[in-house]
C-alpha positions, 0 to 999 in steps of 0.5 A: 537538491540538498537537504540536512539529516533529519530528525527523530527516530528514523534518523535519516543521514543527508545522504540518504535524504540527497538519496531519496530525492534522486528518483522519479517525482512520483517518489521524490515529492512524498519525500519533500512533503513527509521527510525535508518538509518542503512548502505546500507549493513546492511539493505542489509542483514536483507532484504535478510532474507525475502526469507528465514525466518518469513512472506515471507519464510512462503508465498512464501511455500504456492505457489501451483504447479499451480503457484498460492496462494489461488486456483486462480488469485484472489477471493472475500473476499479471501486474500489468492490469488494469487495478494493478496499474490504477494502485501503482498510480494512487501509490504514486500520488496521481493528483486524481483532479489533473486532466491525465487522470481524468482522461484515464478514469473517463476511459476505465469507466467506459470501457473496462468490465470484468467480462461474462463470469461477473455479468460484465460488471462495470469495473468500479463495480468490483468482482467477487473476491473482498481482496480484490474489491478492496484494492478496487475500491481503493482505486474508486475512491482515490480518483473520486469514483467510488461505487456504494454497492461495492462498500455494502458487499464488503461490509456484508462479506466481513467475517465474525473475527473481524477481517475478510478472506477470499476462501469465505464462506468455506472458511470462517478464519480472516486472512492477513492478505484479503483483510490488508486489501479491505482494509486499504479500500475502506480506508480510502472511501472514508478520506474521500466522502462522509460515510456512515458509522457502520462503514468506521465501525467495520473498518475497526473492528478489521483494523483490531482483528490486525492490531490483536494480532500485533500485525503477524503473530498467531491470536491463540500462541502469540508466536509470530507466523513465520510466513503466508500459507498460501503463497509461502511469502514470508511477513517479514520480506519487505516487498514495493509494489506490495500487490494483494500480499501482505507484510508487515510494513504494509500492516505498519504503513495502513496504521500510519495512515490510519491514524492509529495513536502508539497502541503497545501492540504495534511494538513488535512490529516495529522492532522488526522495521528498526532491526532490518535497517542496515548500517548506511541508513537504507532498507532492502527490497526484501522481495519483488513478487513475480509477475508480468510488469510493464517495467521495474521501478527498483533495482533486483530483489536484495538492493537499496530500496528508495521506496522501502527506505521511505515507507520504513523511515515514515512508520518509524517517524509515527511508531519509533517511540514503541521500539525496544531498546538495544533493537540490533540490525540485521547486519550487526550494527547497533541502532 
């Protein structure tokens, strides 16, 4: 499939679109819809394909009969589980309504419970910390089994800033990384099902608590941070799967899809994004965070990401109005 260069402030070449339509369907439909503009059928039907062939077919054969992925609910440094799978398959565009899907999710509520340190609570029901529940209510709501309780913890569990951290109540300060999480979460309960003006008003005040922060710099010095204090992952490594770890194309991403108009706070970031496109048009996989996988969708960390390419060339696509004039990439050529 050919396709002409594309227009607007992510630029794409035709080659680099001929690039991104080389991949798996779970990939190559999102870049039919949102970059070359394919019809409604078309798109249908490359997206149909993601039950059947390449990275999702090969993720939803790896369900145990349990009902999980990976051995369980979730585990550190695994991204073989099962919240880790189900995230990979909502990012891939798993139609949640296909009979692969519905097997699938048949089988997580049948089965899959977050053992005795959480009184083996169903998993849609979520454990203890708002940066998984976040992620695991995300998952809920994709596949249209979204647990209300859940949404009522973490509203109850939002801090006075306006964001969430795992370390609460100890800490009172939000993260970046858990508030990300929640952030996704509600975000895809709002999509899924008319819910009430205290879960909007909670998303956007966490969605400020982000914004007033112009996605990665200090509130009290206005000085960018440098890099996560937990984890000493930098924000400005672009990493797919993103995981719990925020980024800023993450923070990018979620204001796309939440509809956020040209807010002049967003500037910086952006400027970031344009700066890390290289001379031939695509972006890096800046990071691959390290964990157990069931395989690898991309190349090593350092190579031509497909993935970030997209989510990049669709950030600026929403966002590339707010870019700085004369913004230089980071190999020296001039945007």
């Amino acid at each position: 499939m050919n396709a002409s260069s594309t227009n607007g402030p992510a630029d794409l070449s035709a080659e680099v679109v001929d690039w991104l339509l080389d991949s798996d369907p779970a990939l190559r439909w999102q870049v039919m819809r949102d970059v070359t503009g394919e019809g409604a059928d078309a798109v249908a039907a490359e997206r149909s394909r993601i039950a059947t062939e390449g990275w999702g077919a090969r993720l939803l054969a790896l369900q145990e009969p349990t009902g999980d992925w990976g051995g369980g609910p979730w585990a550190y440094q695994s991204w073989a589980s099962t919240m880790e799978t189900l995230m990979l398959l909502r990012e891939f565009g798993l139609n949640p309504d296909s009979p692969q899907a519905r097997r699938a999710i048949d089988l997580v509520q049948s089965g899959s419970e977050w053992g005795p340190y959480h009184d083996h609570a169903p998993f849609f029901e979520g454990e203890s910390e708002p940066c998984i529940n976040g992620r695991v209510l995300a998952c809920g709501a994709y596949f249209g089994v979204a647990s209300d309780r859940l949404v009522d913890r973490l509203l109850d569990e939002q801090l006075p800033d306006g964001g969430w951290n795992c370390d609460a109540p100890e800490s009172q300060k939000s993260s970046f990384n858990s508030t990300i999480c929640v952030l996704e979460g509600l975000l895809e309960y709002e999509s899924s099902k008319d819910v009430s003006s205290a879960v909007s008003e909670a998303r956007n005040r966490g969605q400020e608590y982000l914004l007033d922060r112009k996605l990665s710099r200090s509130l009290s010095s206005g000085e960018a941070i440098e890099r996560d204090r937990k984890s000493g992952h930098k924000w400005t490594e672009f990493a797919f799967p993103t995981r719990w770890r925020y980024d800023v194309l993450w923070g990018l991403d979620y204001m796309r899809r939440a509809g956020v108009s040209n807010d002049e706070r967003l500037g910086p970031a952006v400027d970031l994004v344009v700066s890390k496109r290289r001379s031939d048009g695509r972006w890096l996989l800046d990071a691959v965070h390290e964990g157990i996988v069931h395989f690898s969708l991309e190349g090593e960390a350092h190579t031509a990401s497909r993935w970030n390419t997209l989510r990049a060339a669709r950030v600026l696509m929403s966002f590339g109005a707010l870019a700085s004039g004369g913004e230089q990439r980071r190999d020296g050529a001039s945007t």
